[in-house]
DSSP file (Angstrom, degrees, kcal/mol; ACC not computed):
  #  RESIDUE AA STRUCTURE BP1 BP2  ACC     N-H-->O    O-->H-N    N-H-->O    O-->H-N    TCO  KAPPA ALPHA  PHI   PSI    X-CA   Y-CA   Z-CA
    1    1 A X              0   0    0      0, 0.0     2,-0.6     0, 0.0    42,-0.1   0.000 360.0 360.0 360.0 140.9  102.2  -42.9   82.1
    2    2 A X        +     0   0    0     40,-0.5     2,-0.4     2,-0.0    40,-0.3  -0.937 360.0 179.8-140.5 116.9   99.5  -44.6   84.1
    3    3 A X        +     0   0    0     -2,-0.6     2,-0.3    38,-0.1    38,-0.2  -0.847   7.8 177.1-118.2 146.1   97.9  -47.5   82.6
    4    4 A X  E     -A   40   0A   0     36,-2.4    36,-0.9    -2,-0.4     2,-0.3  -0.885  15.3-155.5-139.9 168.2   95.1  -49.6   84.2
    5    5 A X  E     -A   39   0A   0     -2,-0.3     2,-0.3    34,-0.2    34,-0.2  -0.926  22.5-169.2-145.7 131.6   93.3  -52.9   82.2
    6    6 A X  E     -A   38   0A   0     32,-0.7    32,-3.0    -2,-0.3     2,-0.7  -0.942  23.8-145.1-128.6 160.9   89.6  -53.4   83.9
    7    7 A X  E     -A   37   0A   0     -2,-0.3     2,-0.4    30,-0.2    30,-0.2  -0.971  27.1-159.1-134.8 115.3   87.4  -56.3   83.3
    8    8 A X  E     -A   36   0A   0     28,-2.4    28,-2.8    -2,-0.7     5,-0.1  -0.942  21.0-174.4-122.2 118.5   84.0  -54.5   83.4
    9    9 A X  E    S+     0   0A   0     -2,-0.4    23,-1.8    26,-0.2     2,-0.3   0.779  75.1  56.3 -60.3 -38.5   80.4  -56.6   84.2
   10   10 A X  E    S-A   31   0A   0     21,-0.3     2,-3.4    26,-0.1     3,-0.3  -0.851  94.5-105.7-139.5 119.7   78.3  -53.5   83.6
   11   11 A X     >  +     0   0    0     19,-1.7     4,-0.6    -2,-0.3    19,-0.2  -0.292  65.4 132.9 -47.7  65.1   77.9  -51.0   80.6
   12   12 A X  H  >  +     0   0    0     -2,-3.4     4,-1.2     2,-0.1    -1,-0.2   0.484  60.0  61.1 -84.9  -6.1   79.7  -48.1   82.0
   13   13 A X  H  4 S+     0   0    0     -3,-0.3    -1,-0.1     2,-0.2    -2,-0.1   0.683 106.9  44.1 -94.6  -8.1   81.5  -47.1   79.5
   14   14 A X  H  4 S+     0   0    0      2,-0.2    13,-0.2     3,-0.1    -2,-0.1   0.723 110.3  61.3 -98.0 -23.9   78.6  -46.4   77.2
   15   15 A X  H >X S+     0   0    0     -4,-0.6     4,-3.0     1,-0.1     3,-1.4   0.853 110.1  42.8 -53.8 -45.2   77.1  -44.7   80.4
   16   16 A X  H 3X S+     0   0    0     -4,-1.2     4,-1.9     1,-0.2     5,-0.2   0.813 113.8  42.4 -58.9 -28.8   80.0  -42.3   80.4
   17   17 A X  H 34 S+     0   0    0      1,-0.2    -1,-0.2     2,-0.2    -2,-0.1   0.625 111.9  55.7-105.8   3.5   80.5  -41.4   77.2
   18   18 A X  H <4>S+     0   0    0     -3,-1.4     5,-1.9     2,-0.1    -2,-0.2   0.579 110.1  48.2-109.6 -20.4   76.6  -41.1   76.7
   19   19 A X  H ><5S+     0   0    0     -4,-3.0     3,-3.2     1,-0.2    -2,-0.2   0.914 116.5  46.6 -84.0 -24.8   76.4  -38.3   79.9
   20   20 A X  T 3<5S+     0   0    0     -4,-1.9    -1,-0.2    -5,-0.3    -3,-0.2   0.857 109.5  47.4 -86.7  -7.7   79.6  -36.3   78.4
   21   21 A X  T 3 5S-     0   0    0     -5,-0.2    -1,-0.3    -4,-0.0    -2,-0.2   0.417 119.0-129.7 -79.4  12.1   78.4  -36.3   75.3
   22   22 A X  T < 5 -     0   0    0     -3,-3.2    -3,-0.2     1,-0.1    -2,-0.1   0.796  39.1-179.7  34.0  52.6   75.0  -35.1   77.3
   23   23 A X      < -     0   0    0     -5,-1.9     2,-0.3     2,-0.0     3,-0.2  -0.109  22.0-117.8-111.0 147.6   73.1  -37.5   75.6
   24   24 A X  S    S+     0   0    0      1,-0.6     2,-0.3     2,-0.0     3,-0.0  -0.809  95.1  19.3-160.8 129.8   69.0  -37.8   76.5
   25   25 A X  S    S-     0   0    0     -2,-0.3    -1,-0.6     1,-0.1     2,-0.2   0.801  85.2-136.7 -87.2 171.6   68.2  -40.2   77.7
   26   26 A X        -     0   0    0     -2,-0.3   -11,-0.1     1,-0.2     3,-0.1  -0.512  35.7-108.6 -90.3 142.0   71.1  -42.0   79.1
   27   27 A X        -     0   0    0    -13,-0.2    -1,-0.2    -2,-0.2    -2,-0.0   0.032  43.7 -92.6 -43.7 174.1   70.9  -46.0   78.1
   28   28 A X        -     0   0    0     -3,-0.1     2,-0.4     2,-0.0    -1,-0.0   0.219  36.2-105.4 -49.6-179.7   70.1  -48.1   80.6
   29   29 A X        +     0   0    0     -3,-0.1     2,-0.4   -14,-0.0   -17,-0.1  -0.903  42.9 176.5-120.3 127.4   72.5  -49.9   82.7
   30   30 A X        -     0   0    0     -2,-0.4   -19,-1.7   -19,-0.2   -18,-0.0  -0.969  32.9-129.3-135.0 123.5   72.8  -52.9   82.1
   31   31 A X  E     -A   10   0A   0     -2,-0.4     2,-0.3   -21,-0.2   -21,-0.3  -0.162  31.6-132.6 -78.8-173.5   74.8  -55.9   83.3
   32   32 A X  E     -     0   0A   0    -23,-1.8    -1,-0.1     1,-0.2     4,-0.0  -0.887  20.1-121.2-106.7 154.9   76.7  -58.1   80.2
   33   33 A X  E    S+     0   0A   0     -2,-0.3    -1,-0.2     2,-0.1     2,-0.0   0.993 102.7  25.3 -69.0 -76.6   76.6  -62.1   80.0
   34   34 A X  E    S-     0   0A   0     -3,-0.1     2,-0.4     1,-0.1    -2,-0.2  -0.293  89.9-104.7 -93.4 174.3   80.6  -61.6   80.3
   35   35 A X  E     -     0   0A   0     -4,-0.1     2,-0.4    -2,-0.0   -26,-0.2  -0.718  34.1-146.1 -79.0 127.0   82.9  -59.3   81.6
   36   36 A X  E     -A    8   0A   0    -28,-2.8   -28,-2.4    -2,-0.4     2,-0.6  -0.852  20.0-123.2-108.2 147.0   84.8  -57.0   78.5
   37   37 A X  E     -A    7   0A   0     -2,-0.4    15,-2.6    15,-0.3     2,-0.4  -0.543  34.5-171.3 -73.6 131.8   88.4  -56.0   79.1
   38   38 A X  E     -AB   6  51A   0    -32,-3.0   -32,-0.7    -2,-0.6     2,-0.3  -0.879  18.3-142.0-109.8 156.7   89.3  -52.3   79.0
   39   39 A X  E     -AB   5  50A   0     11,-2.0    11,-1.0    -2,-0.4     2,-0.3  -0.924  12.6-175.3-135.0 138.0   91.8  -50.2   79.0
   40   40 A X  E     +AB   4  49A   0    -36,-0.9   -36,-2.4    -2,-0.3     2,-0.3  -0.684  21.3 145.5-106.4 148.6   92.5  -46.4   80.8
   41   41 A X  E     - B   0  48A   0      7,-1.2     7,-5.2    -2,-0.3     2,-0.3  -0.845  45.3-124.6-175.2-178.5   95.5  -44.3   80.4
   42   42 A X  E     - B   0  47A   0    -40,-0.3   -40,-0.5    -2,-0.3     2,-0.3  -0.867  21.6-165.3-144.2 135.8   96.2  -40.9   80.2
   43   43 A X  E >  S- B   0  46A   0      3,-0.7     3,-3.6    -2,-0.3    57,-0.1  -0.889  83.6 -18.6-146.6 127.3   98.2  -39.8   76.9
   44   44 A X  T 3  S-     0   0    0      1,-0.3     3,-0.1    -2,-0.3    56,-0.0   0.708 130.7 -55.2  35.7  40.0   99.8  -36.1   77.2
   45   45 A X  T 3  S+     0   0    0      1,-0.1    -1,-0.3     0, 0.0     2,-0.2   0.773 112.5 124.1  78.8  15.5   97.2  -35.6   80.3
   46   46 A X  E <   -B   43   0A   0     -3,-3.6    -3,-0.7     0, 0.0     2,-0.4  -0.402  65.6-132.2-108.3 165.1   94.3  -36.5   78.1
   47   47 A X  E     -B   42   0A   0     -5,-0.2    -5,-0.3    -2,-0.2     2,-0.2  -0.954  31.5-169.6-111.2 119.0   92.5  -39.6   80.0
   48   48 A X  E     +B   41   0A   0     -7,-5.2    -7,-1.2    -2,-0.4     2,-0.4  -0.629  11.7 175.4-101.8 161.0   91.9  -42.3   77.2
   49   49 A X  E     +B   40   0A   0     -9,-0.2     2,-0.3    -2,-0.2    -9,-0.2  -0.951   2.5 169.6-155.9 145.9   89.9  -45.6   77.3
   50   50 A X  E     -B   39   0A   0    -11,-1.0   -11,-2.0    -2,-0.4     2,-0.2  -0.999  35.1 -99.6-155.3 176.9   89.1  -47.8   75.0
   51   51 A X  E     -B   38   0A   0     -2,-0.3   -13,-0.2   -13,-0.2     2,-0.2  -0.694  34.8-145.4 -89.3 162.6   87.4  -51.7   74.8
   52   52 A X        -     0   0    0    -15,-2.6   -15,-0.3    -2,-0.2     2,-0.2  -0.821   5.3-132.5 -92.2 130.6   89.8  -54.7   74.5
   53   53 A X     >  -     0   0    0     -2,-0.2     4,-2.9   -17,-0.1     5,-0.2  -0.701  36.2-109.0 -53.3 146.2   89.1  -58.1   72.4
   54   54 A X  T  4 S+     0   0    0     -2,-0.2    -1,-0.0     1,-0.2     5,-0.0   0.699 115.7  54.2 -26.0 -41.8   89.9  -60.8   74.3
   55   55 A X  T >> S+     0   0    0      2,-0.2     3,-3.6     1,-0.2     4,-2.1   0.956 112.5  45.3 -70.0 -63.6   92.9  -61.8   72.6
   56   56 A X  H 3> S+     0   0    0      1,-0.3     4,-1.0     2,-0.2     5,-0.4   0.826 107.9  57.5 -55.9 -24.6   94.3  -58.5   73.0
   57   57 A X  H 3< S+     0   0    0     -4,-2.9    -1,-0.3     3,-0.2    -2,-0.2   0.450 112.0  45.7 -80.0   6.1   93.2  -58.4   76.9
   58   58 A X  H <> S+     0   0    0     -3,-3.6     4,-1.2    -5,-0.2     3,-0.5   0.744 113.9  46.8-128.3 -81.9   95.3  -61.6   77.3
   59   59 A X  H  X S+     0   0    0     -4,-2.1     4,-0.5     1,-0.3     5,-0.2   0.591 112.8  46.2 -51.6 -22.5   98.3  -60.4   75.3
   60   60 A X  H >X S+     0   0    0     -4,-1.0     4,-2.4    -5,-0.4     3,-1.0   0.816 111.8  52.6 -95.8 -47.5   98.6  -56.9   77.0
   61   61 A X  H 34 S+     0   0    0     -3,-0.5    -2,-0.2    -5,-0.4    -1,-0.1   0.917 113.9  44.8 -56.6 -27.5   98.2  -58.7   80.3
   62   62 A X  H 3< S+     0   0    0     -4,-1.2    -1,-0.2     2,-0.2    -3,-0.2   0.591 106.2  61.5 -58.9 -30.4  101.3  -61.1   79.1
   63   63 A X  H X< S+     0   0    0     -3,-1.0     3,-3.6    -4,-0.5     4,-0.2   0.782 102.4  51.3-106.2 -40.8  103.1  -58.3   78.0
   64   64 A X  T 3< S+     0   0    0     -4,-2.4    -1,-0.2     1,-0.3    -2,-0.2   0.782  98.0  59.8 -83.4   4.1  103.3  -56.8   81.4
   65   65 A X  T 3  S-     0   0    0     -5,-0.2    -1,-0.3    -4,-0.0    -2,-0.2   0.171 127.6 -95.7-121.0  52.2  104.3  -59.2   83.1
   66   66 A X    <   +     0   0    0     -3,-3.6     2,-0.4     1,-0.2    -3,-0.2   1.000  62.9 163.3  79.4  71.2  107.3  -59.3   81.0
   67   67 A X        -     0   0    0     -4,-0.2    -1,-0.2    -8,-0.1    -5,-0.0  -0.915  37.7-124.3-111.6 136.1  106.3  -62.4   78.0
   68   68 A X    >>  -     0   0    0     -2,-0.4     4,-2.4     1,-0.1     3,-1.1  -0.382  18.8-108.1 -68.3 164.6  108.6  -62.3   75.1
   69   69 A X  H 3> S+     0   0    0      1,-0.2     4,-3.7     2,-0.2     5,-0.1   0.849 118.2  61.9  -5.2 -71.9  107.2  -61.9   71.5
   70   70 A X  H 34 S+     0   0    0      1,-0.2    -1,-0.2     2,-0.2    -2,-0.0   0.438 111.7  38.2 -79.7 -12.0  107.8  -65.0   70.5
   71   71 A X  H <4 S+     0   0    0     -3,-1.1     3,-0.3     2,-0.1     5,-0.2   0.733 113.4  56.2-109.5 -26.6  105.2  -66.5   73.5
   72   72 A X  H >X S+     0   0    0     -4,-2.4     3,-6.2     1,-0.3     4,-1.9   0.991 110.2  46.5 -30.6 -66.6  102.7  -63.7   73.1
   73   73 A X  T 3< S+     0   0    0     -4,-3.7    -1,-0.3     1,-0.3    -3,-0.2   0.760 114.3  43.5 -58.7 -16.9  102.5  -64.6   69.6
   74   74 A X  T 34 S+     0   0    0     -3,-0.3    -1,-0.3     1,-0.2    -2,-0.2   0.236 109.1  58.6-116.4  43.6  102.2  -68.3   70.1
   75   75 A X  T <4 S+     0   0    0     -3,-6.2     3,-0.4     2,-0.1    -2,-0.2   0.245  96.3  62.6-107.0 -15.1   99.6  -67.8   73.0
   76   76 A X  S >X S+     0   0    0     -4,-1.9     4,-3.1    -5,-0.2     3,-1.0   0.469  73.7  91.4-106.3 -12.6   97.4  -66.0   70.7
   77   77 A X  T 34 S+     0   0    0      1,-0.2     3,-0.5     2,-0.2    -1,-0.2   0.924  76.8  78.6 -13.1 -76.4   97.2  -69.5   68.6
   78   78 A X  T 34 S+     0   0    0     -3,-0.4    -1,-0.2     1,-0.2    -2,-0.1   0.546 115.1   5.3  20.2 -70.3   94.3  -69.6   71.1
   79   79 A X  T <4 S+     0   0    0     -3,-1.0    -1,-0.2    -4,-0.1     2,-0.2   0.491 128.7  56.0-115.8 -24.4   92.3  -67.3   68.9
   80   80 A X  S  < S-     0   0    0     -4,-3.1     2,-0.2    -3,-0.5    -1,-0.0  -0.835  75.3-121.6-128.5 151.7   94.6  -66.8   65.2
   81   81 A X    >>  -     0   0    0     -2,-0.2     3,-1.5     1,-0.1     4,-1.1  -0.509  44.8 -94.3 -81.7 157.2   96.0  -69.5   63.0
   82   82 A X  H 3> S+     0   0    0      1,-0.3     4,-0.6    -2,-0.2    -1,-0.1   0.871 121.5  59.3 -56.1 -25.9   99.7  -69.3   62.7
   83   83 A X  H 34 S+     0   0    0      1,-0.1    -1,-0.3     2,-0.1     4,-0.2   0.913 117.9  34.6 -77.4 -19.8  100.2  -67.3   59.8
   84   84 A X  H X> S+     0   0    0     -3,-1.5     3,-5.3     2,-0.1     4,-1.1   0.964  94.7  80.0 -93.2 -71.0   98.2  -64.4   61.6
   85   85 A X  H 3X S+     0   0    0     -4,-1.1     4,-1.5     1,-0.3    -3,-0.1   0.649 102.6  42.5 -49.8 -47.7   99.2  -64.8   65.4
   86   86 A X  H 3X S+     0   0    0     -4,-0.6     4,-1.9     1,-0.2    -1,-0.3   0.956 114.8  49.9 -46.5 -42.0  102.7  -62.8   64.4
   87   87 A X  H <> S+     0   0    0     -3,-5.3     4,-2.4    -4,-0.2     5,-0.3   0.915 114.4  46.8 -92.9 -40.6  100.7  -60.3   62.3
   88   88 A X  H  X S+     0   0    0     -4,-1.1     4,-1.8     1,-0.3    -1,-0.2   0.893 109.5  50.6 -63.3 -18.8   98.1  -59.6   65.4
   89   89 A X  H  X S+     0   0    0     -4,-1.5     4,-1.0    -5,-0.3     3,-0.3   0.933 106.5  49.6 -97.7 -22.5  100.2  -59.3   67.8
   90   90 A X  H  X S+     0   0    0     -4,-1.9     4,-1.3     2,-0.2    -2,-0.2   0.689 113.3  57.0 -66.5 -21.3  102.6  -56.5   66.0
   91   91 A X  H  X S+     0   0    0     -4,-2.4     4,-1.4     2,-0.2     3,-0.4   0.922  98.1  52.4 -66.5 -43.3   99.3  -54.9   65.5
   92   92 A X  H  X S+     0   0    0     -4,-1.8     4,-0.7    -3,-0.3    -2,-0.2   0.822 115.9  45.5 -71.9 -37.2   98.6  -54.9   69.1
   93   93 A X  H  < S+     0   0    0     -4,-1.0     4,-0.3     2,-0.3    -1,-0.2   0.565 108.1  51.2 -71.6 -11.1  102.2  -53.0   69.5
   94   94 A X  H  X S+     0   0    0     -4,-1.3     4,-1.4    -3,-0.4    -1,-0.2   0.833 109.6  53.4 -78.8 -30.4  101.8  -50.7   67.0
   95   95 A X  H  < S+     0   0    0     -4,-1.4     4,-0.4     2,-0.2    -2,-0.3   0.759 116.8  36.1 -76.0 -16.8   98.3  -49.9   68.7
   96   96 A X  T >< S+     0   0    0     -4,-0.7     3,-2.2     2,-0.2     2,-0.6   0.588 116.9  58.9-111.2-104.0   99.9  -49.2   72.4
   97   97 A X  T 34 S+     0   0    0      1,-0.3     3,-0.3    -4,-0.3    -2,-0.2   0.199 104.6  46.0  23.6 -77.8  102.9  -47.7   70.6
   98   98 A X  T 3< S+     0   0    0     -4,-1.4    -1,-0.3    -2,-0.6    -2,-0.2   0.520 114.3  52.0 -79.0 -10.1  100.9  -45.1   68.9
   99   99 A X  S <  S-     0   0    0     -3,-2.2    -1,-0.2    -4,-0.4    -2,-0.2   0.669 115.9-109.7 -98.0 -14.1   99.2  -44.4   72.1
  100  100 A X  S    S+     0   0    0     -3,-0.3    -3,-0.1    -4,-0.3    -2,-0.1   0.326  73.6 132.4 126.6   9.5  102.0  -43.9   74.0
  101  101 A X        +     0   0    0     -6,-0.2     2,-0.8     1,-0.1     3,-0.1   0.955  48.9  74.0 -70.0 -58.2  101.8  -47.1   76.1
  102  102 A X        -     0   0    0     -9,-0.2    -1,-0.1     1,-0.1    -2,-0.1  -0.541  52.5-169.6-118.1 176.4  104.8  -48.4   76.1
  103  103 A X        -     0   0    0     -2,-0.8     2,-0.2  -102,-0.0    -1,-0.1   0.851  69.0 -33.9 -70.9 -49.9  107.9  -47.0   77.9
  104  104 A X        -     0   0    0     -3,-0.1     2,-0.3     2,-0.0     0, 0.0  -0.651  49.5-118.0-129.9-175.8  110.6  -49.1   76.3
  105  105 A X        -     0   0    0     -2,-0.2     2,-0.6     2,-0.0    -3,-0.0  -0.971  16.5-158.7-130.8 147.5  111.6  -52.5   74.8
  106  106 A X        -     0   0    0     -2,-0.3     2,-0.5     2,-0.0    -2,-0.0  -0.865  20.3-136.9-115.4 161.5  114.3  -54.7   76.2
  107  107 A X              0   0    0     -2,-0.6   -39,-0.0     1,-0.2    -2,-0.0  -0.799 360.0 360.0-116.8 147.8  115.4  -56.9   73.8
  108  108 A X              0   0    0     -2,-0.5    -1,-0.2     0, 0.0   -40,-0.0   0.658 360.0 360.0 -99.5 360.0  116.0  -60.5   74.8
């Protein structure tokens, strides 16, 4: 599995997806006031993408470099009240889960 996370200034992912869909005319390009997190992988050879929320671009970066649960979930404070912060971040593993993202879990 080959996973990348990009922090993209520039609408290119809505340029892409507007020339394979052969789309006429193609938007603009156009820069954004911020940078949005993505993420690329490749799922049975398929190359996937999709956009990130912040929260989730913080928490996937956390998760790879080896952050437990238990700080994810209280780093996303940040953004969620405490009764949520648990429930967002098992959402964020059931979404890379179901996409095949991750390899394992080690249990601490």
């Amino acid at each position: 599995m080959l996973l990348q996370r990009l922090d993209l200034s520039w609408n290119i992912p809505l340029l892409w997806s507007a020339i394979d869909q052969q789309e006429d005319p193609l938007p603009d390009l156009e820069e954004q006031a911020f940078p949005v997190g993505w993420l690329l992988w490749r799922q049975d050879l398929v190359p996937s993408w999709r956009r990130l929320d912040v929260d989730e671009v913080w928490a996937i970066d956390r998760a790879q470099e080896g952050m437990r649960f238990s700080e994810i979930c209280e780093g996303l404070l940040e953004w969620v009240d405490e009764l949520n912060a648990p429930l967002r971040a098992a959402g964020f593993i059931k979404t890379w889960v179901s996409h095949g993202l991750i390899a394992e879990l080690i249990p601490g």
